[in-house]
N, C-alpha and C positions, 0 to 999 in steps of 0.2 A: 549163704556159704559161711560156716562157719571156720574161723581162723583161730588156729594157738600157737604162741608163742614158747620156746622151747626158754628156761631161765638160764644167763649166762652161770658159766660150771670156768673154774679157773684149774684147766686139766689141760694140758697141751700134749698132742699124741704124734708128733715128728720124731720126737727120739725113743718114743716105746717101740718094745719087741713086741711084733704079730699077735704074740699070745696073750698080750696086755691088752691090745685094740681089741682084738676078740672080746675079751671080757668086758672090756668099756662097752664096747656094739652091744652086747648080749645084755648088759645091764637097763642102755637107755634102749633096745629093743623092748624090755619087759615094760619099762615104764610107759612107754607110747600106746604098747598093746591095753595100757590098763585104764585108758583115756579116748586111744579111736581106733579104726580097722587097719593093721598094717599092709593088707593086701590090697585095699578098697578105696581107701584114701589116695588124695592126691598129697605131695609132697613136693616143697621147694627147697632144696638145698642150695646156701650161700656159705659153702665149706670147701675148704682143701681138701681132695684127694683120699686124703689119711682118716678123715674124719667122715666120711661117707662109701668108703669102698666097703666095707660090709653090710652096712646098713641097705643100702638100695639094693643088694643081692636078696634082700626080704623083703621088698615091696615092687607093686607091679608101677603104680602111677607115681613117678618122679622126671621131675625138671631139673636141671640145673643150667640156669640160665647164662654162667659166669665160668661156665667148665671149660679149658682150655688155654685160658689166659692167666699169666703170671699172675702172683700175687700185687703187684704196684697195680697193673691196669685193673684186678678184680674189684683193690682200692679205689680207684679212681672211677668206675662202672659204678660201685655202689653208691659214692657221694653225689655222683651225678642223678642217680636214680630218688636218691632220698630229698634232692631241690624239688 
């Protein structure tokens, strides 16, 4: 199985308007496609809300295993997971 690691981006999309997130999604959409299958791949998102609501409406195999839970326990879910 091969894994990639997406490189941190210092872009925060909580207080973008829709039309911005669109273009962020459609941007690191182009980029993915230029690396693996966005249909075909499986995908793990460890992202808020805002930063995944576009993107997973173009791909079929995604997980997000931390979806549902506040941001402090997603914190606390991921440190526990990275021991």
């Amino acid at each position: 199985m091969l894994r990639r690691w997406i490189e941190p981006y210092n872009i925060k999309l909580n207080n973008m308007k829709i039309r911005d997130r669109r273009d962020w999604a459609n941007l690191v959409l182009s980029q993915l496609e230029s690396v693996c299958d966005v249909k075909n791949d499986h995908f793990t998102f460890l992202a808020g809300m805002k930063y995944r609501e576009i993107l997973v409406s173009h791909m079929t195999l995604v997980d997000i295993p931390l979806e549902g839970f506040p941001i402090g326990k997603q914190l606390q879910n991921l440190i526990e997971l990275i021991k």
